[in-house]
Structures are given as structure tokens and as C-alpha cells.
Backbone as CSV, one residue per row, in Angstrom:
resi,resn,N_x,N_y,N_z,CA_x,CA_y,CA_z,C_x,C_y,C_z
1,UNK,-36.556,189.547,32.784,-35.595,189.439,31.705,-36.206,188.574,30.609
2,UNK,-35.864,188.979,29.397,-36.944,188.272,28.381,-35.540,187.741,27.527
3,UNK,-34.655,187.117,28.030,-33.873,185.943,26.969,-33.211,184.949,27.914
4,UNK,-34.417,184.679,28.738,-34.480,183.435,29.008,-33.354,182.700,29.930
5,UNK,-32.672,183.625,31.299,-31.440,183.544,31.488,-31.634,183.051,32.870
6,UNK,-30.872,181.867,33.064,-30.916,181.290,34.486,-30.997,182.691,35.190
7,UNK,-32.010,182.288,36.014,-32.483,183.273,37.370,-31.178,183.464,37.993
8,UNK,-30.471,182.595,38.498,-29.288,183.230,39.486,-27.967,184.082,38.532
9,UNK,-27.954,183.767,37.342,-27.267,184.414,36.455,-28.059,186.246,36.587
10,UNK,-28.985,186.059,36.335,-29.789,187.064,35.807,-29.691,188.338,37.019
11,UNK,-29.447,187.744,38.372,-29.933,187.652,39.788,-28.556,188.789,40.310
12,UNK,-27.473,187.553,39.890,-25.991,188.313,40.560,-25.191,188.449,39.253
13,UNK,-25.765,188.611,38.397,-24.903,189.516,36.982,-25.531,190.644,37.006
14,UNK,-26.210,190.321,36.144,-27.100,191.880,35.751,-27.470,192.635,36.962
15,UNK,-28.441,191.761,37.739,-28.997,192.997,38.567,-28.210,193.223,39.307
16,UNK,-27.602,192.736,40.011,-26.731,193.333,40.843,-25.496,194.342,39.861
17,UNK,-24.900,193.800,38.489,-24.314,194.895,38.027,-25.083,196.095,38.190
18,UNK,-26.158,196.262,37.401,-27.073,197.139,37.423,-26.992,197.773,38.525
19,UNK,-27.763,198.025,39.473,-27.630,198.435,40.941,-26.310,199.065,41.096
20,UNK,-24.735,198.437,41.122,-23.630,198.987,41.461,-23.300,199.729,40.600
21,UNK,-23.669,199.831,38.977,-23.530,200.752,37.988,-24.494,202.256,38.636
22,UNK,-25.561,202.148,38.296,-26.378,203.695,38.929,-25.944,203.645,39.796
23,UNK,-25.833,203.333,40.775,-24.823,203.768,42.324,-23.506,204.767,42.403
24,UNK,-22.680,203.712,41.355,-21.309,204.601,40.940,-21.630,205.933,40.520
25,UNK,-22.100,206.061,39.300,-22.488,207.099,38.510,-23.785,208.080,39.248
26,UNK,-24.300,207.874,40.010,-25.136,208.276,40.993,-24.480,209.380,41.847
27,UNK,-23.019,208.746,42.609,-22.208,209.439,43.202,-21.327,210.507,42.744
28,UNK,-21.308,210.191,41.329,-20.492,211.438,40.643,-21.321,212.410,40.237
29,UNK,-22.744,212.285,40.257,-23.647,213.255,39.280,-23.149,214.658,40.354
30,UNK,-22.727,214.770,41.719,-22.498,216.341,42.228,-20.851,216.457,42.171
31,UNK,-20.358,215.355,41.594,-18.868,216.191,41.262,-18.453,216.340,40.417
32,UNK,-18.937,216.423,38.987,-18.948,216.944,37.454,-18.524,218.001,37.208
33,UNK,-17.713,218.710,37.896,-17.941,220.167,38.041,-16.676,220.976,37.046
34,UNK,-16.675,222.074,36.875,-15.258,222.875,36.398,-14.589,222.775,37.751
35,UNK,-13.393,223.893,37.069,-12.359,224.448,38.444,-11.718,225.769,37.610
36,UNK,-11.498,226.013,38.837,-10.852,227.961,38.867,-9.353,227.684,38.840
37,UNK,-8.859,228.116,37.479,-7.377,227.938,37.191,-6.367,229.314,37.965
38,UNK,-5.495,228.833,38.372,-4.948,229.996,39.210,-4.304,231.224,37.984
39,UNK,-4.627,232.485,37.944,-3.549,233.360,36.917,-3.589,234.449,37.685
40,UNK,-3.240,235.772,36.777,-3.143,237.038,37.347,-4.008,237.327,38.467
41,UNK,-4.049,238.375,38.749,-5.530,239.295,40.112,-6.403,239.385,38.811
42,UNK,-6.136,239.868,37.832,-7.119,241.018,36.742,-7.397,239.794,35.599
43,UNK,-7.273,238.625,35.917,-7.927,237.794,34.876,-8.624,236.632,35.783
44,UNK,-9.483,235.985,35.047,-10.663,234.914,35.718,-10.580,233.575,34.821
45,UNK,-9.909,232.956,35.158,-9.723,231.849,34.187,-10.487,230.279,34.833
46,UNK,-11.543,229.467,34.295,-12.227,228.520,34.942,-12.729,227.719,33.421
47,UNK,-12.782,226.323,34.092,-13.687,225.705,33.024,-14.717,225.383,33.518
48,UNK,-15.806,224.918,32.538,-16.958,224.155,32.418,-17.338,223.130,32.228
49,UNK,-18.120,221.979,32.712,-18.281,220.743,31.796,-19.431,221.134,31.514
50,UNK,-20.235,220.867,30.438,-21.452,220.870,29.724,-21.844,219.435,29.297
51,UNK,-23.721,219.126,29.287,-23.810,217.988,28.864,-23.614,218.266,27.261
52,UNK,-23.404,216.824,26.536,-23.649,216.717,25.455,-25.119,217.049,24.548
53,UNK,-26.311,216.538,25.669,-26.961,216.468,24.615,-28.258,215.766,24.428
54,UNK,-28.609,215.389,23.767,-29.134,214.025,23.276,-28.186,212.919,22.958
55,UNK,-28.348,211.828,23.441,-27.278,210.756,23.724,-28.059,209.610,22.917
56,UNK,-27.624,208.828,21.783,-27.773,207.794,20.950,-27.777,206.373,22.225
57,UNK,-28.168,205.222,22.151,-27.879,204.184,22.630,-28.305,202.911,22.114
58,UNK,-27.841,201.447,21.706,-27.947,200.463,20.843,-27.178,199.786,21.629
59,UNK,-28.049,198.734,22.362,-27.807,197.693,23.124,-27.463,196.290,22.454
60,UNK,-27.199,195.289,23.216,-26.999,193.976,22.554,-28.016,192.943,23.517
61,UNK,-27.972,191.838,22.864,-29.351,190.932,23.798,-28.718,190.400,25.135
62,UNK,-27.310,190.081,24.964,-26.910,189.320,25.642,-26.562,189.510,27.407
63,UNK,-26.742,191.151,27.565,-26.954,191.413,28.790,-27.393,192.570,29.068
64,UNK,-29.204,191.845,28.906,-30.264,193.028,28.483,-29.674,194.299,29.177
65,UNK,-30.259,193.896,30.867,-30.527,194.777,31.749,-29.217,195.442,32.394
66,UNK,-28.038,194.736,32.334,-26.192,195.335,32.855,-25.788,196.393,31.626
67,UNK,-26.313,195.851,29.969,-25.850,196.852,29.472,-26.926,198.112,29.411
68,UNK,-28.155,198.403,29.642,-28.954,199.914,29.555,-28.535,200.345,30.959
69,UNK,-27.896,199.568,32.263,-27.348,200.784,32.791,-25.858,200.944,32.339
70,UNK,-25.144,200.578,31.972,-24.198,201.011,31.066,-23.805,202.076,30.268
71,UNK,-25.444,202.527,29.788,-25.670,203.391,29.012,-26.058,204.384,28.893
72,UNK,-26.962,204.160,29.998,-27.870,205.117,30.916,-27.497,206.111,31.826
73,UNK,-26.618,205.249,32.732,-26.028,205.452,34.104,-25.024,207.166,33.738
74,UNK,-23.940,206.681,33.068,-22.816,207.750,32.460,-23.553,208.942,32.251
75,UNK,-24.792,208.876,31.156,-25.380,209.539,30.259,-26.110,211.055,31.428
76,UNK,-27.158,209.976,31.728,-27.992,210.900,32.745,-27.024,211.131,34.141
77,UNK,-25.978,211.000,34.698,-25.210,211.642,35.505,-24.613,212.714,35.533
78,UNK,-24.819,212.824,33.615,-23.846,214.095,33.245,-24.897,215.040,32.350
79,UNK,-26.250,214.464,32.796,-27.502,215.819,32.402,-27.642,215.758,31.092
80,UNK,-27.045,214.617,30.346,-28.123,214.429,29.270,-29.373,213.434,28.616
81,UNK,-29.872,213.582,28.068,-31.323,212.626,27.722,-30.423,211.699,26.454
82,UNK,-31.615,210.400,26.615,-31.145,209.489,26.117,-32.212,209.198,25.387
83,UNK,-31.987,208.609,24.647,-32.998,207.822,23.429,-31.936,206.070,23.124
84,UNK,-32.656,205.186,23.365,-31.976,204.132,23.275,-33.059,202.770,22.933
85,UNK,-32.380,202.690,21.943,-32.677,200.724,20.945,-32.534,199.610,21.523
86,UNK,-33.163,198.996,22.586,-32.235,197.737,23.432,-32.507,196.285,21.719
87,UNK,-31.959,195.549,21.804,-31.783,194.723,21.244,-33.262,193.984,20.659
88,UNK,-33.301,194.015,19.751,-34.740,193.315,19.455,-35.427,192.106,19.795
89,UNK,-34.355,191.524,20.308,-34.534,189.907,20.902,-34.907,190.384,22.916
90,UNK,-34.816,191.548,23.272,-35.040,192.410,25.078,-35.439,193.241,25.131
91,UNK,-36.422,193.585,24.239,-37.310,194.927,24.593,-38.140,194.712,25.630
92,UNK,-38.862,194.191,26.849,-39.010,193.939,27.830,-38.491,194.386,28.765
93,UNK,-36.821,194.087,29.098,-36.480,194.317,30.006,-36.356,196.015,29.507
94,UNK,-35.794,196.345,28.849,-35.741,198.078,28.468,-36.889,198.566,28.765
95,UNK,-38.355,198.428,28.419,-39.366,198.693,28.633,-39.631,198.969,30.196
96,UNK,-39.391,197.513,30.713,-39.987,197.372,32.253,-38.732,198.749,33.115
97,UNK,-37.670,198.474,33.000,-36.803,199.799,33.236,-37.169,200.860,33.205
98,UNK,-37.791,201.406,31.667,-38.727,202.710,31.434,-39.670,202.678,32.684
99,UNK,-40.528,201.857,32.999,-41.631,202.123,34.029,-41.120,202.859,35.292
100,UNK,-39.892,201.753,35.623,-39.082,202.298,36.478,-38.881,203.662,37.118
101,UNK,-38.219,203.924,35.526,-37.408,205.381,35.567,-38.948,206.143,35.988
102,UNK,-39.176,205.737,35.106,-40.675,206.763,35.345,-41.627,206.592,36.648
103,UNK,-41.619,205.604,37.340,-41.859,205.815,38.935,-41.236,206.639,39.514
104,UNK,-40.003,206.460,39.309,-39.189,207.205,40.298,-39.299,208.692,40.166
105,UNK,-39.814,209.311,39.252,-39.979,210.508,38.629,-39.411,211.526,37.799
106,UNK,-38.300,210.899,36.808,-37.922,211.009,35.593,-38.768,211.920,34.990
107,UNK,-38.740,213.102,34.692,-39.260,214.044,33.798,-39.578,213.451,32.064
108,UNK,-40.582,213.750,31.473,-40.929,213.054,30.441,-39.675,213.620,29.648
109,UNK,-39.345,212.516,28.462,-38.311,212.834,27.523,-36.909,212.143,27.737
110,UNK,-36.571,212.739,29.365,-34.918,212.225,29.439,-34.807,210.968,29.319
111,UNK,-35.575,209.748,29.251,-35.230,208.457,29.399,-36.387,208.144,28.350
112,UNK,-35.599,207.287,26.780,-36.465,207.480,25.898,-36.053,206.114,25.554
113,UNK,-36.905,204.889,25.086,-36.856,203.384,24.811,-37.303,203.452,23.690
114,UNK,-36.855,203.059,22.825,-37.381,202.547,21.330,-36.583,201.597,21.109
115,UNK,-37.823,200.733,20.962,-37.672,199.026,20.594,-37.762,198.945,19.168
116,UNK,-37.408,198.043,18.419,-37.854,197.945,17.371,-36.207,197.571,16.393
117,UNK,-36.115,196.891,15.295,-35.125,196.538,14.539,-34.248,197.522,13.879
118,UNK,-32.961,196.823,14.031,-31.700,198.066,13.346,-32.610,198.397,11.827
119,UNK,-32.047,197.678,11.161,-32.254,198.922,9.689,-33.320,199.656,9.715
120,UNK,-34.334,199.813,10.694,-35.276,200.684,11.068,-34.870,201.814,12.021
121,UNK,-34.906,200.963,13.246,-35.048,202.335,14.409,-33.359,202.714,14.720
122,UNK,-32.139,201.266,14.513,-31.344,201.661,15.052,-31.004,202.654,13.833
123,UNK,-30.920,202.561,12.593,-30.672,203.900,11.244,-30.896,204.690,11.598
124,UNK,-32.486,205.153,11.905,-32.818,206.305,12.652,-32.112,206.661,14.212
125,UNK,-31.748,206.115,14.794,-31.360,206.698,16.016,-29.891,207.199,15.269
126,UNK,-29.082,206.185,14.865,-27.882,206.358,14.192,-27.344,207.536,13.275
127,UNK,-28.506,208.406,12.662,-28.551,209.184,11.665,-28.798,210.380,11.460
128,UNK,-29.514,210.143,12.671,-30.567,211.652,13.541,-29.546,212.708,13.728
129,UNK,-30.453,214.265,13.052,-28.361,214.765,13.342,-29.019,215.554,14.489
130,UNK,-29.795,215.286,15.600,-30.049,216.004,16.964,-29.605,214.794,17.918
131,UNK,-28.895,214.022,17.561,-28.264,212.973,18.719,-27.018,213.321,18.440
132,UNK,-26.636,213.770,19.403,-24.775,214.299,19.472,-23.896,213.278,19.482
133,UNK,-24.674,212.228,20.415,-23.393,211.157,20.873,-24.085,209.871,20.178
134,UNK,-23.479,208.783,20.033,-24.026,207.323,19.692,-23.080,206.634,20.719
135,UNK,-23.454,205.741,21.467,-22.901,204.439,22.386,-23.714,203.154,21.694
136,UNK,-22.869,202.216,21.111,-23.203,200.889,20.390,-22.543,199.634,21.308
137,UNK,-23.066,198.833,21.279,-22.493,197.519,21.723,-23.351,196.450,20.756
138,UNK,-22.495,196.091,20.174,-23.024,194.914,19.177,-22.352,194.292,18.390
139,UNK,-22.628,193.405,16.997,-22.044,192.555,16.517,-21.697,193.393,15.224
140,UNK,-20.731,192.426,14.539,-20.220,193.520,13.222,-20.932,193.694,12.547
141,UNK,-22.508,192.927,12.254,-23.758,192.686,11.455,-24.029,194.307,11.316
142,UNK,-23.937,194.965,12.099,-24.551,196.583,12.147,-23.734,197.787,11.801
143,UNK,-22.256,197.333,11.081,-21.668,198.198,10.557,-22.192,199.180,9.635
144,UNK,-23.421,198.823,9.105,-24.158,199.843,8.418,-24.187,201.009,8.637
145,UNK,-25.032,200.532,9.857,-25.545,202.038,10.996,-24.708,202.539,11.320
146,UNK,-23.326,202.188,11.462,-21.973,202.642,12.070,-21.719,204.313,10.668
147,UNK,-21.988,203.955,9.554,-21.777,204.529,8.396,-22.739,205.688,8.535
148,UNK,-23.719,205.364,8.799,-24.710,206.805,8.787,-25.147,207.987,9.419
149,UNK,-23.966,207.697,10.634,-23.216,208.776,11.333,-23.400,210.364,10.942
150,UNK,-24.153,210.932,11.181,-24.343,212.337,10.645,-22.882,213.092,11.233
151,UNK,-22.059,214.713,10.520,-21.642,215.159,11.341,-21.742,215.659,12.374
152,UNK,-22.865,215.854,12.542,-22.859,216.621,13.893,-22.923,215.512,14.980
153,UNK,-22.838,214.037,15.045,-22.224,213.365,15.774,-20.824,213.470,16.227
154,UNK,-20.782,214.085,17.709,-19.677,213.716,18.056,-18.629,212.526,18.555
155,UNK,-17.852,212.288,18.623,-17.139,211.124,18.910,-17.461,209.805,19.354
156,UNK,-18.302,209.050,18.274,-18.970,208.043,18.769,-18.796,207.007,19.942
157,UNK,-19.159,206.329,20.129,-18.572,205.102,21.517,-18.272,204.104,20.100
158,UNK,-18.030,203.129,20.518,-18.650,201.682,19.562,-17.523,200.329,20.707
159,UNK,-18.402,199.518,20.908,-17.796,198.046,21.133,-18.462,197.045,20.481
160,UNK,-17.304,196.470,19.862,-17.243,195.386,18.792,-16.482,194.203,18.999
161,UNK,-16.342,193.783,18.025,-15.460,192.375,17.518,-14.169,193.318,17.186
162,UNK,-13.042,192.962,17.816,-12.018,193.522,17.328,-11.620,193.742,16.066
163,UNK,-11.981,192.147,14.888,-11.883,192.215,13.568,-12.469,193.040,13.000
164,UNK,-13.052,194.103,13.217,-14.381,194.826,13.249,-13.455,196.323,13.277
165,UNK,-12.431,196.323,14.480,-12.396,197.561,15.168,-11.182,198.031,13.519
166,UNK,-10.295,197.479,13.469,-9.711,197.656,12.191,-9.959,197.946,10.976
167,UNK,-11.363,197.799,10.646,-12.316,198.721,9.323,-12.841,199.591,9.860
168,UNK,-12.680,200.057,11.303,-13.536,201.034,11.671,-12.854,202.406,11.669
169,UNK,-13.390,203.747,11.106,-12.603,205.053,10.909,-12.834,205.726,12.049
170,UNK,-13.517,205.587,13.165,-14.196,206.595,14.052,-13.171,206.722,15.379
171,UNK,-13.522,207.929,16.165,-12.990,207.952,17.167,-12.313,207.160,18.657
172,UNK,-13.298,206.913,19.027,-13.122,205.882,20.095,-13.839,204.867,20.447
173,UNK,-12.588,203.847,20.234,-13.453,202.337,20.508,-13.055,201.562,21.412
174,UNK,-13.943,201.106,21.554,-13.909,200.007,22.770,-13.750,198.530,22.698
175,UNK,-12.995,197.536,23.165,-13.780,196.336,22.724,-14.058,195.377,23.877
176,UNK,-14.294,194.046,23.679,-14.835,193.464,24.806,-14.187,191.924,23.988
């Protein structure tokens, strides 16, 4: 962990969140499924879930490694690839994760880390109109990026500062 966080904090917060997060979401990746709606003999009525996509992600410093599975976990359970900004002050721990994923044998692409500062990379992740979804956790400082929302973003995530959530026009928010 690269912000410097008492070891036993670091130890039975995060990692252990971590761990019980992919676990959860681990267990649902084989029950995602449609269902067969009952109607006539001569009609076939069922739904589908489909992934989204390419999935946006913009972390915060303050709990490097609990929030990328946060982000992660949901995302790739439900078969889509991610591209995700961890906080510029924890690119480390996002990084060392990447290795991870990629031991374990993660196909190139689905698990995508880009480090690097908002008005740079998070704009670009934010703006990109081949990222369907955006998931944010951060401070109101980045309402910018909140703005450059292409349409073909669907229903963003965002957790904020509540004072925050009240200038905000978008779909669904979260707060903390």
C-alpha cells in the first residue's frame, strides 16, 4: 500500500475487505442469468442480462486497495472490462493488483490500470464515448470530469460529498 497506512489498518480493512468483496461477487458471476416468463403455449417470452461494456473507474487515495475491488469486483462478475484511474497519490497498489490479475490469468485488456492525474487521464477516461459506464469515488474537486460525460454514457455511478450530490444532474448517486 503506498499511502502509508498502519499495517494492521491496511491488514483487516482493506485486505481483508478486498478478499470478502471478490468472494461475494465471485459467487454471483454463475447466477446473472435471465428467466423464462410464463405466457401462452405459442409464445416464448424470457429475458437477458447483457454486460455493459467497457466500464469507466476513478478511485480515491484513501482506500487504495478496498475501493479497486469495489470497482472491479461488480464489473468483471458481470463480463465487462474495465479501464480504471486509481488515485494519483496509489498507483502502486492498483498496479501491484494488475500483476495480480494478470497471474491469475486475466486475458489481456479486461483489467486495464491507468495511473496518472484527473485533468489528464481521469478527462479521458471520463469522456471516452466507448466507456458505457463511469463509477467515481472522490472529492467535489473533480466535478469537471463529472461534466464531460459523453452520451453514450450510461447511467453514471458517482460518490461524493453530499453538498456535491445537489448540483449534481446525473442518474444515480451514491454517497458516503
Amino acid at each position: 500500500m503506498d499511502t502509508g497506512k498502519p499495517f494492521l489498518h491496511a491488514f483487516f480493512v482493506d485486505l481483508e475487505g478486498c478478499i470478502k468483496t471478490f468472494r461475494y461477487f465471485a459467487g454471483w458471476a454463475d447466477k446473472i442469468q435471465g428467466r423464462t416468463i410464463p405466457t401462452d403455449d405459442n409464445v416464448v417470452c424470457f429475458t437477458r442480462h447483457e454486460p455493459i461494456g467497457v466500464c469507466g473507474a476513478i478511485t480515491p487515495w484513501n482506500f487504495p486497495l478496498l475501493m479497486l475491488a469495489w470497482k472491479l469486483a461488480p464489473a468483471l462478475c458481470c463480463g465487462n472490462t474495465v479501464v480504471l484511474k486509481p488515485a494519483e497519490q496509489t498507483p502502486l497498489t492498483a498496479l501491484y493488483l494488475a500483476s495480480l490479475i494478470k497471474e491469475v490469468g486475466f486475458p489481456p485488456g479486461v483489467v486495464n490500470i491507468v495511473p496518472g492525474f484527473g485533468p489528464t487521464v481521469g478527462a479521458a477516461i471520463s469522456s471516452h464515448p466507448q466507456i458505457n459506464k463511469i463509477a467515481f469515488t472522490g472529492s467535489t474537486e473533480v466535478r469537471p470530469l463529472c461534466e464531460l460525460l459523453p452520451e453514450t454514457t450510461t447511467a453514471p455511478l458517482f460518490e461524493t460529498h453530499r453538498r456535491f450530490l445537489e448540483k449534481l444532474k446525473y442518474y444515480l448517486l451514491l454517497f458516503f
